[in-house]
Backbone as ProteinMPNN parsed JSONL, in Angstrom:
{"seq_chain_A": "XXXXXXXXXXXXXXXXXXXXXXXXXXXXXXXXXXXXXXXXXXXXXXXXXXXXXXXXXXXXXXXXXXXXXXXXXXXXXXXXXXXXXXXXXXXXXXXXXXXXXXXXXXXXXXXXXXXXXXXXXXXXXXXXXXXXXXXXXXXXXXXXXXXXXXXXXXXXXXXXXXXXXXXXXXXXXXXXXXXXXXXXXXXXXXXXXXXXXXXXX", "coords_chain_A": {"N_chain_A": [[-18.043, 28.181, 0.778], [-15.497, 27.656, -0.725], [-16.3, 27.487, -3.102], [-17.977, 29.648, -3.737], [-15.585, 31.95, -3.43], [-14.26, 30.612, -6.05], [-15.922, 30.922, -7.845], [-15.666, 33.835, -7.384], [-12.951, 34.48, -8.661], [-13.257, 33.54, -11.241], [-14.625, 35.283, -11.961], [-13.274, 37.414, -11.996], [-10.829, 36.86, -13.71], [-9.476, 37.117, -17.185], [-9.429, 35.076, -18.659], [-11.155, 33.249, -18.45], [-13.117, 34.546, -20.04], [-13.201, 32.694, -22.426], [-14.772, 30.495, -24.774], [-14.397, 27.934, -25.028], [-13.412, 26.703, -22.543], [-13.308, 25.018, -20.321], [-15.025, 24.54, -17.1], [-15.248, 23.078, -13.926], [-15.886, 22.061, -11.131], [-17.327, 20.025, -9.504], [-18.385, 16.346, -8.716], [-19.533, 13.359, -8.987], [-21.522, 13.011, -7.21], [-23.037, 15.6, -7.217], [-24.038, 15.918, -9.441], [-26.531, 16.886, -10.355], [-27.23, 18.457, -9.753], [-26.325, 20.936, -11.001], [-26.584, 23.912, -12.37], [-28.32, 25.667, -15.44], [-27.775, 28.072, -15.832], [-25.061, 28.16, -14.73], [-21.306, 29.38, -13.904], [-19.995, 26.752, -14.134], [-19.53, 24.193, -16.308], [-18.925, 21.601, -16.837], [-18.498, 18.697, -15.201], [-16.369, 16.427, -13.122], [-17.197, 13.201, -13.73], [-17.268, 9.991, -11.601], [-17.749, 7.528, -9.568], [-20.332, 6.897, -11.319], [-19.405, 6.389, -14.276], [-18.967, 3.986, -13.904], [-21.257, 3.214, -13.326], [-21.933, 3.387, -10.489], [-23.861, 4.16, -7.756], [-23.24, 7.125, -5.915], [-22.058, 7.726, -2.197], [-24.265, 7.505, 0.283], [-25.285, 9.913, 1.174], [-25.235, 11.629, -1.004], [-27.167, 13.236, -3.209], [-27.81, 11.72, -5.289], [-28.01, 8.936, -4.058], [-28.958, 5.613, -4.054], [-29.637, 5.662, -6.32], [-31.011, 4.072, -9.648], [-28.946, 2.785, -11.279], [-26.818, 1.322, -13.765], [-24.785, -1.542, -12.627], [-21.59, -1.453, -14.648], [-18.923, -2.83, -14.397], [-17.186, -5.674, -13.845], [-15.863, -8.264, -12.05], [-13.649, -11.103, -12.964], [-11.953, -14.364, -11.983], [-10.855, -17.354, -12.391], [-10.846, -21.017, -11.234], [-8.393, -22.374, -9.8], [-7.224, -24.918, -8.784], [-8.41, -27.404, -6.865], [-8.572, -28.958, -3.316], [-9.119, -31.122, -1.358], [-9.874, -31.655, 2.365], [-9.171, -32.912, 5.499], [-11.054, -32.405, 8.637], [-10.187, -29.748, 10.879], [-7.829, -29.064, 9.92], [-5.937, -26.051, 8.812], [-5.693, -23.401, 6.824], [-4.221, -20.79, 4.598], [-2.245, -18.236, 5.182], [-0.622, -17.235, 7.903], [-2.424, -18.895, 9.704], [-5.738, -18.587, 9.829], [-7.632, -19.613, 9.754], [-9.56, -22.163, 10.514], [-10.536, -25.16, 9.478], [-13.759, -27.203, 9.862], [-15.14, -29.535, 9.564], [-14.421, -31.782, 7.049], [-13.367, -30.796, 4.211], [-13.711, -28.873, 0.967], [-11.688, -26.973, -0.801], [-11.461, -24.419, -3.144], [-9.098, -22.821, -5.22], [-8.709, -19.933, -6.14], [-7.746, -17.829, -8.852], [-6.659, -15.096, -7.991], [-5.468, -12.7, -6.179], [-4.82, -10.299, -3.541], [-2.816, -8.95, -5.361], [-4.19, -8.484, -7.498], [-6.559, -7.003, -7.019], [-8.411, -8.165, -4.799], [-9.432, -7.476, -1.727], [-7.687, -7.762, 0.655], [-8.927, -7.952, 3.587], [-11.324, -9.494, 2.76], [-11.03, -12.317, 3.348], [-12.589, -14.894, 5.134], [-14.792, -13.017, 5.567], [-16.354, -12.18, 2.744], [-17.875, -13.531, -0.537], [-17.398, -15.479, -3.04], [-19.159, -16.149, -6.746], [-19.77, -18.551, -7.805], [-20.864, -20.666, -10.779], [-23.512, -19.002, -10.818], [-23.385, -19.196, -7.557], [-23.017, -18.641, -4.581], [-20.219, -18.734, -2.584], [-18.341, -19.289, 0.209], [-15.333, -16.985, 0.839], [-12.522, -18.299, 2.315], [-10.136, -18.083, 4.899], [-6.947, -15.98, 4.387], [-6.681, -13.668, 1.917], [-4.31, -14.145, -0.351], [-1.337, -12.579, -2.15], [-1.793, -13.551, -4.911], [-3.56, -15.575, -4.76], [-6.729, -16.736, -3.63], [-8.909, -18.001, -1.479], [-11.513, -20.488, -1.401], [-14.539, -21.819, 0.258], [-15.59, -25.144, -1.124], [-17.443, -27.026, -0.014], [-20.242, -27.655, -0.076], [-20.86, -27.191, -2.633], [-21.634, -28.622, -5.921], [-20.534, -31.907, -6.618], [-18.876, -31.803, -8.868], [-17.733, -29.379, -9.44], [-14.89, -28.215, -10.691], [-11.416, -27.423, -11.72], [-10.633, -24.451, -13.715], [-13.295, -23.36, -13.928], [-15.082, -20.519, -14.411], [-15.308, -17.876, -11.865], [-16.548, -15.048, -10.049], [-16.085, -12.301, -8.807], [-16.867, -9.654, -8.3], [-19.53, -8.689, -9.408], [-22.318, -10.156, -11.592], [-23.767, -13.482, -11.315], [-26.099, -15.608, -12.794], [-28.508, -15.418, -10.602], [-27.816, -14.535, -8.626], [-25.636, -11.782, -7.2], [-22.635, -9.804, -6.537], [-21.569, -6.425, -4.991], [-20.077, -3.669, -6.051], [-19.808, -1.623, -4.186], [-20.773, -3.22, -1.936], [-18.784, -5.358, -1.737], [-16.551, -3.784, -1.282], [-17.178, -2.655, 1.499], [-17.737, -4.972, 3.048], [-14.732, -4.951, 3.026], [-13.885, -3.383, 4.494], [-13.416, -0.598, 3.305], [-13.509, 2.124, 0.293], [-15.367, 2.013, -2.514], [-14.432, 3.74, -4.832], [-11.359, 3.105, -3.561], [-10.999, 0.265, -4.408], [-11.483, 0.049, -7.464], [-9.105, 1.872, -8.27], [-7.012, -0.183, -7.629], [-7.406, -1.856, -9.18], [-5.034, -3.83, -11.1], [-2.531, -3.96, -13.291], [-1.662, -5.88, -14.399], [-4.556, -7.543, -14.211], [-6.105, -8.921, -16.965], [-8.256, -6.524, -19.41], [-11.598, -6.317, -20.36], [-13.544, -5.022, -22.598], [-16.477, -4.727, -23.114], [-19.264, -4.199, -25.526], [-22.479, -3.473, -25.571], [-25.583, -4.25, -27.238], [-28.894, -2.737, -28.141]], "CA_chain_A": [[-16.976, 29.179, 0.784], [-14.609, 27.328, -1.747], [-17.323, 27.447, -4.379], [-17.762, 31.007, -3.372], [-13.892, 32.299, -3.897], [-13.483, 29.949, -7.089], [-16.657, 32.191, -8.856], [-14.989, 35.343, -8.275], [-11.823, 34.211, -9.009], [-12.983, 33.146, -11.987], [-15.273, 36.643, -12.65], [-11.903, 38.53, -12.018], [-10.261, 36.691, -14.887], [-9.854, 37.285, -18.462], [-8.794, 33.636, -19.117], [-12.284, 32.642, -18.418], [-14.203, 34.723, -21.097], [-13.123, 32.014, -23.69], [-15.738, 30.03, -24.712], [-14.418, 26.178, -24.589], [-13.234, 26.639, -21.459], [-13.831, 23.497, -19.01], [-14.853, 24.683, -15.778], [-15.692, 21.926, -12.937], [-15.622, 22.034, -9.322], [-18.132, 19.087, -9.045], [-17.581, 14.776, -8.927], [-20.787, 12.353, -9.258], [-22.899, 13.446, -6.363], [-23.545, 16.669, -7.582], [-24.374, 16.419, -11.212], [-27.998, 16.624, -10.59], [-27.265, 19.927, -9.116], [-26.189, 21.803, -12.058], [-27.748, 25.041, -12.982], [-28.034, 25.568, -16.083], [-26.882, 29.584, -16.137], [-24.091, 28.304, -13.658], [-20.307, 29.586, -14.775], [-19.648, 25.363, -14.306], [-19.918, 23.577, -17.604], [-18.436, 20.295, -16.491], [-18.872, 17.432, -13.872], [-16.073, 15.109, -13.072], [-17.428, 11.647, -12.816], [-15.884, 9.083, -11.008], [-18.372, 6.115, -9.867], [-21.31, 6.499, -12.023], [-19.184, 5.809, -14.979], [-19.034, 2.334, -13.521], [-22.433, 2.564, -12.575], [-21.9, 2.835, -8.92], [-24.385, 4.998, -7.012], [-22.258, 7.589, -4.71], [-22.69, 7.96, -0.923], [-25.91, 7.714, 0.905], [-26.047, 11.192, 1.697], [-25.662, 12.276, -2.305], [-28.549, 13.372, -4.123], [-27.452, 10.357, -6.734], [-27.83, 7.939, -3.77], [-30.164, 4.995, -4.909], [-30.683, 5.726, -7.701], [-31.321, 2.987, -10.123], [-27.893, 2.742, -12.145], [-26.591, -0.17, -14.024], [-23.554, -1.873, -13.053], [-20.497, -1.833, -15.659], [-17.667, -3.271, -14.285], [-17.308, -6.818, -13.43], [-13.98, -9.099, -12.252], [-13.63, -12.663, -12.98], [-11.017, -15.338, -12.404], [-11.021, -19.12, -12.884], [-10.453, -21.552, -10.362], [-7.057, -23.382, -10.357], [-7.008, -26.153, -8.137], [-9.164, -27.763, -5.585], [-8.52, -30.228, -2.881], [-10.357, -32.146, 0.123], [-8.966, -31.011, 3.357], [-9.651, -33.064, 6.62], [-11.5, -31.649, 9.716], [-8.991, -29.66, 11.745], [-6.493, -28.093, 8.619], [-5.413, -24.639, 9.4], [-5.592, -22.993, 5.653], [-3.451, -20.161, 4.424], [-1.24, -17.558, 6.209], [-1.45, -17.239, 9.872], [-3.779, -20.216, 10.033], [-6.374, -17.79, 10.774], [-8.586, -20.132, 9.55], [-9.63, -23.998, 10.835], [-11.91, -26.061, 8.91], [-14.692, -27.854, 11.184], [-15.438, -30.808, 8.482], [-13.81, -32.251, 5.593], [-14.094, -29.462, 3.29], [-13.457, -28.865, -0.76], [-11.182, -25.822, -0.605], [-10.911, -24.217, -4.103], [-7.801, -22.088, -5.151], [-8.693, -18.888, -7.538], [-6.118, -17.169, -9.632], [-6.556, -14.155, -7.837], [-5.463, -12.12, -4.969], [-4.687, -8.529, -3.355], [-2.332, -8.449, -6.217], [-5.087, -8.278, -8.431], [-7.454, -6.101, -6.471], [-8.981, -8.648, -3.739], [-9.014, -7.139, -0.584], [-6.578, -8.558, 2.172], [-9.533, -8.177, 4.546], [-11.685, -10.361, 2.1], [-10.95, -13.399, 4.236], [-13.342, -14.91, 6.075], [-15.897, -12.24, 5.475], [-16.826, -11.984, 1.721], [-18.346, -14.333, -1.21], [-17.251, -15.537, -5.189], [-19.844, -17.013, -7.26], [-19.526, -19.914, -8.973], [-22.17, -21.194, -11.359], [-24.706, -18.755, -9.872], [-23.972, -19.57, -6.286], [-22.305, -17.813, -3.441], [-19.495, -19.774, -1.517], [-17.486, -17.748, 1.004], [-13.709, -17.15, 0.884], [-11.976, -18.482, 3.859], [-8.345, -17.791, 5.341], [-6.237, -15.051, 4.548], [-5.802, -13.518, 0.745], [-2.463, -13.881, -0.47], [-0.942, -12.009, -3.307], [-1.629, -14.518, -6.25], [-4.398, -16.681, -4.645], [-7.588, -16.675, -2.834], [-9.373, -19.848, -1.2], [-13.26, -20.431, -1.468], [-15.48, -23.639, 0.411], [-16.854, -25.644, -2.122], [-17.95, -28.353, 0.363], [-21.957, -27.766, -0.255], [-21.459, -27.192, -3.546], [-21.665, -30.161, -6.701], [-18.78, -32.647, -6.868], [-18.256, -31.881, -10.75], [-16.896, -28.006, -9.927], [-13.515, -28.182, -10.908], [-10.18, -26.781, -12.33], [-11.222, -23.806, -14.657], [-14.59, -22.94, -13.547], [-15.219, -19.303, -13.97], [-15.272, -17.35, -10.535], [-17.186, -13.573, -10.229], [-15.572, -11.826, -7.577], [-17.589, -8.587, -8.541], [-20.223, -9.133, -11.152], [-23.69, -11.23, -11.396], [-23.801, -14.653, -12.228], [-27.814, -16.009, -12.484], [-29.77, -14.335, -10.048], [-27.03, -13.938, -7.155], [-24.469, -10.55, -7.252], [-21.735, -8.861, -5.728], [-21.724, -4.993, -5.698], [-18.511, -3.15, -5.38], [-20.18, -1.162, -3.057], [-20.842, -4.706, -0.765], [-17.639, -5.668, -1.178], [-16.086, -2.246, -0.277], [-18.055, -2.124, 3.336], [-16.631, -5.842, 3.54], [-13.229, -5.295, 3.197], [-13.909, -2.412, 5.2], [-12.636, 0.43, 2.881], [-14.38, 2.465, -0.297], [-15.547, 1.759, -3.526], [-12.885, 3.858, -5.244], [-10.151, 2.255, -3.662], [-11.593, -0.99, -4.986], [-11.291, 0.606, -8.511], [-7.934, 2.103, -8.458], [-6.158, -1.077, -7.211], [-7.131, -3.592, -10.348], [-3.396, -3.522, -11.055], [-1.834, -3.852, -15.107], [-1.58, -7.76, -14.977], [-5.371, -8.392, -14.659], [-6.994, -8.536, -18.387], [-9.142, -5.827, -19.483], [-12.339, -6.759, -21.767], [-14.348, -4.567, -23.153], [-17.894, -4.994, -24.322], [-20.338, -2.897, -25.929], [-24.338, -3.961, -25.273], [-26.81, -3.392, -28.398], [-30.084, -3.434, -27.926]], "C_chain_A": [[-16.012, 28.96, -0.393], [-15.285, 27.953, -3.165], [-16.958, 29.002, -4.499], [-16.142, 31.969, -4.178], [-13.699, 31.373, -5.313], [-14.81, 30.818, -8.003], [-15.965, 33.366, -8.799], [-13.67, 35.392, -8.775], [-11.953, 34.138, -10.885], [-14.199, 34.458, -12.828], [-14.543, 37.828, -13.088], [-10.897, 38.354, -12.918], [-10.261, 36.592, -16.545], [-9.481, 36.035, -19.196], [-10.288, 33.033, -19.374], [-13.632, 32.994, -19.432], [-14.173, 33.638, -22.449], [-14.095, 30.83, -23.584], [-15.915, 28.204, -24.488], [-13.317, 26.31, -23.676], [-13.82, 25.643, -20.863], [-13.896, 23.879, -17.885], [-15.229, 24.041, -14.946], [-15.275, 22.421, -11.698], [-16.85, 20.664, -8.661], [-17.654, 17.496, -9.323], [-19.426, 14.452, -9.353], [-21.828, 12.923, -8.736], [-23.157, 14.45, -6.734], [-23.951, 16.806, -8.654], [-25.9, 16.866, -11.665], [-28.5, 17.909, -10.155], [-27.309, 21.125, -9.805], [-26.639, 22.256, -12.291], [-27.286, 24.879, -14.49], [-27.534, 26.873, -16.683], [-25.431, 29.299, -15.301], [-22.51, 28.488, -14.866], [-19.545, 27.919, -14.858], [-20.522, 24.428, -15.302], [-19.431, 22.376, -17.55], [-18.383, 19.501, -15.375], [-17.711, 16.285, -14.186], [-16.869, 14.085, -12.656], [-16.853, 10.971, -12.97], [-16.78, 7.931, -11.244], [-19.171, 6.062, -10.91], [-20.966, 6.034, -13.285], [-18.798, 4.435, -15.208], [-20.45, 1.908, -13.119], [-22.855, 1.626, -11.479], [-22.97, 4.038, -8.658], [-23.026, 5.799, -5.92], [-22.637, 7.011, -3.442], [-23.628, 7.958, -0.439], [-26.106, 9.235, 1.01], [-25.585, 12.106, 0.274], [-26.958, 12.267, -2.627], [-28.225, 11.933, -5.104], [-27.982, 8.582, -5.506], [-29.687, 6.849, -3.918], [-30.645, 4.829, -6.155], [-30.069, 4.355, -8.817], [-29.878, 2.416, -11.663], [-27.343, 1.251, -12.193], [-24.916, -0.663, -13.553], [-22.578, -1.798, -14.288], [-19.092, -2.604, -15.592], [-18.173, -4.705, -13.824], [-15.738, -7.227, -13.167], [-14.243, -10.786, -11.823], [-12.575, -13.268, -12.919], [-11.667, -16.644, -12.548], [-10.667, -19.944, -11.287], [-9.294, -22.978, -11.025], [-6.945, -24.623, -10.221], [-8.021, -26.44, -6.848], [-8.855, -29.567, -4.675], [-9.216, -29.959, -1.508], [-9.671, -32.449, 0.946], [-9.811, -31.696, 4.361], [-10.137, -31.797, 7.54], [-10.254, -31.154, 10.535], [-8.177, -28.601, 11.118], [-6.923, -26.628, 9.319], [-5.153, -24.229, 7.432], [-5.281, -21.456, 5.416], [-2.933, -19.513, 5.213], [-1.909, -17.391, 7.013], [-2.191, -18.346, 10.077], [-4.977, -19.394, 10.957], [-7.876, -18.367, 10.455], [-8.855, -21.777, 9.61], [-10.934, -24.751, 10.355], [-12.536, -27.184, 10.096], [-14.889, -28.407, 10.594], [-14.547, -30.81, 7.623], [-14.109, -31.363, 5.02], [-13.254, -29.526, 1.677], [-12.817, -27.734, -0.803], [-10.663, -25.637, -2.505], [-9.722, -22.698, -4.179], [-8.142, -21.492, -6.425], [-8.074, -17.63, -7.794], [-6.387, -16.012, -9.405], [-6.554, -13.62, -6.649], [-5.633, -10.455, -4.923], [-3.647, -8.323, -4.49], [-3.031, -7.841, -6.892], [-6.49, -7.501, -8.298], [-8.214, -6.68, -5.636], [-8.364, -8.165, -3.02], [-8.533, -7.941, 0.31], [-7.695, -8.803, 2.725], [-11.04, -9.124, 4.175], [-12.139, -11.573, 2.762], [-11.951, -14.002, 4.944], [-14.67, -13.737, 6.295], [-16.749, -12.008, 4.046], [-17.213, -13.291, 1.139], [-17.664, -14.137, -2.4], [-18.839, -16.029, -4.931], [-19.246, -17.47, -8.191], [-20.802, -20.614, -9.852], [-23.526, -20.562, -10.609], [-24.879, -18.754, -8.264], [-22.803, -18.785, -5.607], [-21.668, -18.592, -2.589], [-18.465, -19.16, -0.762], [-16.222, -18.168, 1.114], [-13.463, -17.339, 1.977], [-10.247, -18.413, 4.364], [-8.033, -16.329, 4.74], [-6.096, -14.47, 3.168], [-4.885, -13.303, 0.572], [-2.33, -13.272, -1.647], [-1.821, -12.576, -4.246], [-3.116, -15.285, -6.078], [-5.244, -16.258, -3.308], [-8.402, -17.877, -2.412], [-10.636, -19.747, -0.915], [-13.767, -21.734, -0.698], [-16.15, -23.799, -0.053], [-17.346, -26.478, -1.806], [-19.465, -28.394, -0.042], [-22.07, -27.605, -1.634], [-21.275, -29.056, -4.719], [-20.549, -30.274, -6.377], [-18.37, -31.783, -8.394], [-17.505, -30.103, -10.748], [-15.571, -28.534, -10.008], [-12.424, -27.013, -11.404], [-11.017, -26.077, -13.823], [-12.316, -23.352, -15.019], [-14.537, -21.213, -13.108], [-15.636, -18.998, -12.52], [-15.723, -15.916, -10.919], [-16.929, -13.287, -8.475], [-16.387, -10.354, -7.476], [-18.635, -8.789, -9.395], [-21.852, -9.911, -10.566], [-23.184, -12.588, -12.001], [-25.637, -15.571, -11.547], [-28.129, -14.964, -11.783], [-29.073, -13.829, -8.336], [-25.791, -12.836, -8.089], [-23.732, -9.893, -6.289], [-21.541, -7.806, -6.296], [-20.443, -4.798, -5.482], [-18.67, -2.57, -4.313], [-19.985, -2.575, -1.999], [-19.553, -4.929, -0.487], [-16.448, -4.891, -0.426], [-16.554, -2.47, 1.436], [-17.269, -3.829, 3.867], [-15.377, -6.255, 4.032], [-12.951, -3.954, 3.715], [-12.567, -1.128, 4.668], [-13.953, 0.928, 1.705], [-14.236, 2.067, -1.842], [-14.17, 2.081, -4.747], [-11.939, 3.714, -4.77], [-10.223, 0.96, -4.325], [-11.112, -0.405, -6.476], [-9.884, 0.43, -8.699], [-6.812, 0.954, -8.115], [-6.398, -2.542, -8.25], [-6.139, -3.434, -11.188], [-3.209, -3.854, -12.982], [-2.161, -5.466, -15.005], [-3.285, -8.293, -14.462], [-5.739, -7.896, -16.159], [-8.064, -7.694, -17.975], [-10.493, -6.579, -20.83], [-13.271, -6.121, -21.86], [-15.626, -4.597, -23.891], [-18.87, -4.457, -24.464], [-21.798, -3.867, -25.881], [-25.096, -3.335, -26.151], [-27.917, -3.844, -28.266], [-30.309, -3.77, -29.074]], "O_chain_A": [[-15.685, 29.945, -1.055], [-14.787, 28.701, -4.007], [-16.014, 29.5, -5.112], [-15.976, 32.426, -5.31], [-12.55, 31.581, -5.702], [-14.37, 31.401, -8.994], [-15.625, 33.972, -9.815], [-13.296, 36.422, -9.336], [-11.085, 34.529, -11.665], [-14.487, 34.456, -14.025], [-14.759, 38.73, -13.897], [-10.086, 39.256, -13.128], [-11.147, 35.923, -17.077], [-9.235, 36.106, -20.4], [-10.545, 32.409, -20.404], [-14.647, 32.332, -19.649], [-14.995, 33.74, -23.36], [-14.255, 30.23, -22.521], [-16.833, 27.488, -24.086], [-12.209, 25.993, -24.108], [-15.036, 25.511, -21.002], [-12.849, 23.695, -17.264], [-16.372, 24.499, -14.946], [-14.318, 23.157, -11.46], [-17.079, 20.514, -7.461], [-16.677, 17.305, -10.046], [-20.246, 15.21, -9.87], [-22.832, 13.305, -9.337], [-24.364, 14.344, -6.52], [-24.307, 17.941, -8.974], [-26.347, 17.106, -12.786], [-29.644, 18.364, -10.141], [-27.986, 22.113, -9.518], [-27.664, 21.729, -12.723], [-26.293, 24.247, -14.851], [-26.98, 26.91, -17.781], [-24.665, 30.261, -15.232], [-22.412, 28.068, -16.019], [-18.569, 27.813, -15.6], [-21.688, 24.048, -15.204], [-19.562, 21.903, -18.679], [-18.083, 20.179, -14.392], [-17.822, 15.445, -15.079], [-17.247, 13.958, -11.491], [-16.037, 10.813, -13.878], [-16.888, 7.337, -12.317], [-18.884, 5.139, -11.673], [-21.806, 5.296, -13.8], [-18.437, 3.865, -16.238], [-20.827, 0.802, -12.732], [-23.391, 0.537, -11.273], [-22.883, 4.957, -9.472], [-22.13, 5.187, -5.339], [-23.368, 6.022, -3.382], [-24.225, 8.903, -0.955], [-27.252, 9.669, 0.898], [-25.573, 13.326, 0.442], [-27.759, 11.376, -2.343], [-29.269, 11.342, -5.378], [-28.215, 7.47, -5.979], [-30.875, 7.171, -3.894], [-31.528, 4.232, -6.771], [-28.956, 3.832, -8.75], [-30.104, 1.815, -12.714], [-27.323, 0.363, -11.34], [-23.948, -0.155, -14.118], [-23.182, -2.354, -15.206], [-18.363, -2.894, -16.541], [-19.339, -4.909, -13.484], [-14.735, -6.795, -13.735], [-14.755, -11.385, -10.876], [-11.828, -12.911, -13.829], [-12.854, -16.864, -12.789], [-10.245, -19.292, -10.332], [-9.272, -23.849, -11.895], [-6.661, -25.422, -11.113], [-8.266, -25.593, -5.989], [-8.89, -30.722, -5.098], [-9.651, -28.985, -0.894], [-8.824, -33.325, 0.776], [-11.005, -31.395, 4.392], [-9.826, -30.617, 7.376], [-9.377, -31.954, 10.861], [-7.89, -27.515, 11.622], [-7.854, -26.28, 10.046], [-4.337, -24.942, 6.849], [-6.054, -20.709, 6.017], [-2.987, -20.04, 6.325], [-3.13, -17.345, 7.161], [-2.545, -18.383, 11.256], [-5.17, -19.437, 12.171], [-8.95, -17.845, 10.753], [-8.355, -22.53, 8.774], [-12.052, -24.821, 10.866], [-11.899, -27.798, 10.951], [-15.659, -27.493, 10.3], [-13.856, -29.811, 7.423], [-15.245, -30.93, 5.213], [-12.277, -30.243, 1.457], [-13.763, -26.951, -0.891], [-9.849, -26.362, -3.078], [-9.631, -21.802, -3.34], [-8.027, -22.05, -7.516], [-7.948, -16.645, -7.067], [-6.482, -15.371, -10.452], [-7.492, -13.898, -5.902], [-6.184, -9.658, -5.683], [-3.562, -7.103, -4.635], [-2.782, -6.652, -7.088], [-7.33, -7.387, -9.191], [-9.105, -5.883, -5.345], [-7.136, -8.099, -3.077], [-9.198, -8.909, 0.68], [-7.948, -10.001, 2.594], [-11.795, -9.443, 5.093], [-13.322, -11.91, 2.809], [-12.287, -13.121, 5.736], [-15.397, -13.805, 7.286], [-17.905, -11.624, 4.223], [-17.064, -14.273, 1.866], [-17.337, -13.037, -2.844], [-19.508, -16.226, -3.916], [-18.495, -17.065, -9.079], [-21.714, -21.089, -9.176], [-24.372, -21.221, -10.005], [-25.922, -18.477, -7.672], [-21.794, -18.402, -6.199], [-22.35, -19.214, -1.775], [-17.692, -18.426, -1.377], [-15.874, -19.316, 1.39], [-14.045, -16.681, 2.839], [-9.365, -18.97, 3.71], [-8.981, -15.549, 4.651], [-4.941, -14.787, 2.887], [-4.305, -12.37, 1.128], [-3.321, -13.397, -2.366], [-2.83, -11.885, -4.387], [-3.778, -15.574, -7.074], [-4.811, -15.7, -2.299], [-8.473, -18.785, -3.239], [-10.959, -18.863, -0.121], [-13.307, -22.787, -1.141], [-17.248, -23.243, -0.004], [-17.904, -27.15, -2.673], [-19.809, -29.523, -0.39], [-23.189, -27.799, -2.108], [-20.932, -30.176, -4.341], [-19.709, -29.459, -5.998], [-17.288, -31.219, -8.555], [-16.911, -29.633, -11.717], [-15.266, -29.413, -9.203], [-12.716, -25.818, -11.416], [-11.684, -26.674, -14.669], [-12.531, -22.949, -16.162], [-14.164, -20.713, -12.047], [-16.312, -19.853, -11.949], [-15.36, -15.498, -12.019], [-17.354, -13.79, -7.435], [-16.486, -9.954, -6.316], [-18.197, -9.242, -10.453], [-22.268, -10.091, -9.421], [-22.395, -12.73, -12.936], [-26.063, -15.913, -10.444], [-28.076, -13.795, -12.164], [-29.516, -13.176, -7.391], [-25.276, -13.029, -9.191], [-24.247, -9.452, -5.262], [-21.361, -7.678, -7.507], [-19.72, -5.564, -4.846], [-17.892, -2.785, -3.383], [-18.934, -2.746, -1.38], [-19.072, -4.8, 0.638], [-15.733, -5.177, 0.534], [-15.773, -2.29, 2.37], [-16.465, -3.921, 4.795], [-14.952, -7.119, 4.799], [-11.893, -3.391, 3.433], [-11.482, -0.821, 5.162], [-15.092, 0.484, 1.848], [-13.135, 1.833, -2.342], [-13.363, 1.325, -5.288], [-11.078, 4.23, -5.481], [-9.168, 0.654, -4.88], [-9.886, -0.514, -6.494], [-9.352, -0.603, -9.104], [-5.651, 1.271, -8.373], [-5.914, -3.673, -8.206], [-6.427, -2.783, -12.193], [-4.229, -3.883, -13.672], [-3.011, -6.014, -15.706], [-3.356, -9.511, -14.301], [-5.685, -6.715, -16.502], [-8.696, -7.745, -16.92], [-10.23, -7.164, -21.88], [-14.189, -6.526, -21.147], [-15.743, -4.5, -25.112], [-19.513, -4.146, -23.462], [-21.805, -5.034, -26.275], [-25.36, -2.136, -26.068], [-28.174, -5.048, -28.241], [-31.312, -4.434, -29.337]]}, "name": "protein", "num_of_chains": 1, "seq": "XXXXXXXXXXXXXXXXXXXXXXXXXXXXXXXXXXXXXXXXXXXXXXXXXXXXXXXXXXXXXXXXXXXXXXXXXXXXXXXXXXXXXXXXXXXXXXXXXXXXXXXXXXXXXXXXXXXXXXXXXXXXXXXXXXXXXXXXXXXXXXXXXXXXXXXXXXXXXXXXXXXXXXXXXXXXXXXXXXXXXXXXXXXXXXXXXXXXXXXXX"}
């Protein structure tokens, strides 16, 4: 019906005979839709320019698109926490062994989801170690008990991204922190770094 009323709207106007005119009424999932007599000569896209797949129930869904975005911090500090500790706000979280709790320079300030906690993964050197307790603004807390002694202070962290042959999607982490992809997006705030890099074959 919308579609509908925005063609004759736009058959009934003399604004529209001009020839670089931009007309859209479509996002991602539809681009595959496009006629090619249609009076729509433009497609906002949103995810795929991150090389996200939309929705399951788009025509786009599945399909074989490359990641582009990635988010990395470092890890700040790590210490070796008896059996028992209660670790960050609320103590909504109690370590059952001695554990290696690392501390990386990034929270919901910085676009980790609050609900993060206790349900999601970083990687570190390739490996998947799950965040535990509560994200706070500034700082997020990982168990590095299974992994080597030698991780330390300043060890890249991939909170989104690949590292070796393990990855986190945005999609994954979206359904984790039980919300959607583009909110994930729109919330990597001014104070993380941007870096740009072009891929030549």
């Amino acid at each position: 019906m919308q579609r509908q009323r925005f063609q004759e709207i736009h058959d009934q106007s003399s604004l529209c005979l001009k020839s670089n005119l931009l007309i859209h009424a479509d996002n991602s999932s539809s681009l595959l839709d496009l006629k090619k007599d249609s009076i729509f000569n433009a497609v906002r896209i949103g995810l795929l320019q991150f090389g996200v797949s939309p929705q399951t129930d788009s025509m786009f869904a599945g399909l074989p698109v490359e990641p582009v975005l990635s988010f990395h911090s470092k890890l700040a500090l790590i210490k070796t926490l008896p059996s028992g500790t209660t670790i960050s706000y609320g103590r909504q979280h109690q370590l059952e062994r001695s554990s290696r709790i690392g501390i990386i320079s990034a929270g919901y300030g910085d676009a980790i989801p609050l609900l993060c906690g206790n349900q999601a993964n970083a990687l570190i050197r390739g490996k998947a170690y799950p965040i535990v307790g509560r994200v706070t603004m500034d700082q997020t807390l990982v168990d590095l008990t299974d992994g080597p002694q030698n991780i330390g202070p300043g060890e890249q962290v991939t909170m989104i991204g690949s590292q070796g042959k393990e990855e986190i999607l945005l999609t994954s982490l979206a359904k984790q922190a039980e919300t959607i992809p583009w909110e994930l997006l729109c919330s990597i705030t001014k104070r993380v770094p941007r870096v740009y890099t072009t891929r030549r074959e």
